[in-house]
N, C-alpha and C positions, 0 to 999 in steps of 0.2 A: 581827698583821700580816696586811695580804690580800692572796692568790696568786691570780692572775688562772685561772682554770680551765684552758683551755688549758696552762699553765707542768706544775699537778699531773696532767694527762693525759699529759704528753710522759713526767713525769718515769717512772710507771708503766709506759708503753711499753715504755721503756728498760731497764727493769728486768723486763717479761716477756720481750725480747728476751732481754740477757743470759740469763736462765735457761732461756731454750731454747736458748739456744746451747750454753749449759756441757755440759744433757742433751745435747744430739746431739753434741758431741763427745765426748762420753765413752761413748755406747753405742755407737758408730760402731768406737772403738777399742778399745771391751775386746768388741765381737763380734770383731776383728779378730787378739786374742789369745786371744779362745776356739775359734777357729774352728781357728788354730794350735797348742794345746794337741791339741786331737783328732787332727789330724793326724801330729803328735809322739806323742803315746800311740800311734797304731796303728803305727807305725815300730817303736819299741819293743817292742811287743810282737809283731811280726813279726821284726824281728832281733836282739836282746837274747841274748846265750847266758845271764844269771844266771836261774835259773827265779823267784826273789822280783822281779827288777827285769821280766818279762813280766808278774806279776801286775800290779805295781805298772801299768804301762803300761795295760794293758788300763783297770782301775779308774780311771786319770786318764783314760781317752777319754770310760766312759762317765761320769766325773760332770762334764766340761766339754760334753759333749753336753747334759747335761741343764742347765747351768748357762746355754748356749746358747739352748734352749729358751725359756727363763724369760725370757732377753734379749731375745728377739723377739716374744714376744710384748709385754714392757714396751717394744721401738718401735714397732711397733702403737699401742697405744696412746698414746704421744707424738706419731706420725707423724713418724716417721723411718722414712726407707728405707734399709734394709743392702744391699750390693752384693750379690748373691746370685751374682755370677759370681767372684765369689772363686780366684784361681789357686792350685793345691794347692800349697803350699810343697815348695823344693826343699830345703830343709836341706844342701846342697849340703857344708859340715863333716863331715857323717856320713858320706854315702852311699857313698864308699871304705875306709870303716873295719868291720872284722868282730874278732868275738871280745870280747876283754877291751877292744881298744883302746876299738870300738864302745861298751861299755859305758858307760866312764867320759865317752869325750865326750859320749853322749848325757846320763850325768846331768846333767854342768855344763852342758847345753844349759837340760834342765828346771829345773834350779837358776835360773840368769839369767832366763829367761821369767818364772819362778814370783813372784822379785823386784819383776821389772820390772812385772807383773799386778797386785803388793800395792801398791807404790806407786799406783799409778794409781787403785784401788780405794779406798785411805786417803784420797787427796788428796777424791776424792769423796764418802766417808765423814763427814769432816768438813768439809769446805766447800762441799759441791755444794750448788745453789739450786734443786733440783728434789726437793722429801720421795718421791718416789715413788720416783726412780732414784736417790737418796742413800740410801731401806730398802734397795732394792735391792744395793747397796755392800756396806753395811753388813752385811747378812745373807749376803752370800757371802764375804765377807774369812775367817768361818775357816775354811771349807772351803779355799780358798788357803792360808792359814797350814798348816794339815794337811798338803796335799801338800807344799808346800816341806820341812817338819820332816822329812816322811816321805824325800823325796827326799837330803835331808841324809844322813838316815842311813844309807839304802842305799850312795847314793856313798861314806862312811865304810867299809864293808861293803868294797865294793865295791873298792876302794882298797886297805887291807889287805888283802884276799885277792890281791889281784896280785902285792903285794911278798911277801908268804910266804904258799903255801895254806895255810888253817887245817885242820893236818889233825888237830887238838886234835876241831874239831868241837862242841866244849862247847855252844856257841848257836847258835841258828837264830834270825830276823828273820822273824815270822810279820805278812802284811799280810793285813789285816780291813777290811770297808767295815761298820759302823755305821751304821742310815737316819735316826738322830735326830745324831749329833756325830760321821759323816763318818769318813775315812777314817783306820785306827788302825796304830801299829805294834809290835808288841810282842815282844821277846825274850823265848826260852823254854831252857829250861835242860834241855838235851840228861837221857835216863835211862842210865843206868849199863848197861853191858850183863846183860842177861839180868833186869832190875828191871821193873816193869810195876805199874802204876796204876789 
C-alpha cells in the first residue's frame, strides 16, 4: 500500500516530538528531586542527633550532587533548560522538630522522596523513548534503591531505639560508600568487653 510521504513525515514528527517531550519531562523532575534530596541530606546531617543517620545524610548529599551532576549535563545535551533558580526547600515538617522527634520525621521524609524518585525512575526505565535518558534511569535506579534500603533500616534503628534505648549495644549499623555498588549498610556484632581482633 502507498503512503503519500508527507503522511510518513508527520508520522515521525510526532513521534520525535513525543520523545522529547517524555525526556524533558522527566529530567526536568527528577533534577527537581535531586536538587531536593541534597538539600534534605544537608538538613540531616546538620540537625540529626543519631551519629549513623549524619553520616548517612551527608553521603546522600553528596551522591545526589553527583547524581545531579550527571543530570545536567545529559540536559545539555538534550537541550533542556533546568530552572537554575531553584527555591531552597522549606521542609517546613521538620524544621520545629529536634532530637529523636527530628530524627525519625526526617527519615520517613527520605523514605517517601526515596519512593516517590524510584517510581519515577522505573517508569522511565522501562518506557522512556529517549535510550540516552532511559541509560540514564536505569543506571541510577540502584543507587536509589541503596539509599532507600539504607534509609529503611536506619529508621528501623532508629525507631527501636526511641521505644527502649538499646542498651544491650550488641550491634552497631556501620554506613560505607562503595565507588563501584554505591552506598552499603552493614551490622557489626559489638566485641565482648576486654576481647580485641
Amino acid at each position: 500500500m502507498w503512503v503519500p510521504a508527507f503522511v510518513l513525515l508527520a508520522v515521525v514528527s510526532v513521534s520525535a516530538a513525543d520523545q522529547a517531550a517524555d525526556a524533558q519531562t522527566f529530567i526536568k523532575t527528577a533534577a527537581q528531586e535531586g536538587m531536593k534530596e541534597v538539600q534534605l541530606g544537608m538538613l540531616g546531617a546538620d540537625r540529626a542527633t543519631h551519629p549513623d543517620l549524619k553520616k548517612f545524610s551527608r553521603q546522600m548529599a553528596e551522591d545526589h550532587n553527583k547524581m545531579n551532576m550527571q543530570l545536567k549535563e545529559l540536559a545539555a545535551k538534550k537541550n533542556v533548560t533546568l530552572d537554575q533558580s531553584a527555591q531552597a526547600m522549606k521542609f517546613e515538617n521538620l524544621m520545629n522538630l529536634k532530637g529523636e522527634q527530628f530524627d525519625r520525621a526526617f527519615m520517613g521524609q527520605v523514605i517517601q522522596d526515596h519512593n516517590t524518585s524510584i517510581q519515577l525512575y522505573e517508569q522511565q526505565s522501562t518506557s522512556g523513548q529517549d535510550p540516552d535518558v532511559k541509560a540514564f534511569a536505569t543506571n541510577t535506579l540502584p543507587h536509589l534503591r541503596a539509599h532507600l534500603e539504607m534509609a529503611q533500616k536506619l529508621s528501623d534503628r532508629i525507631g527501636k531505639g526511641a521505644a527502649a534505648e538499646d542498651t544491650r549495644s550488641d550491634r552497631s549499623i556501620e554506613v560505607r560508600h562503595d565507588a563501584h555498588e554505591g552506598l552499603k549498610v552493614e551490622k557489626k556484632e559489638a566485641q565482648p568487653a576486654g576481647e580485641t581482633r
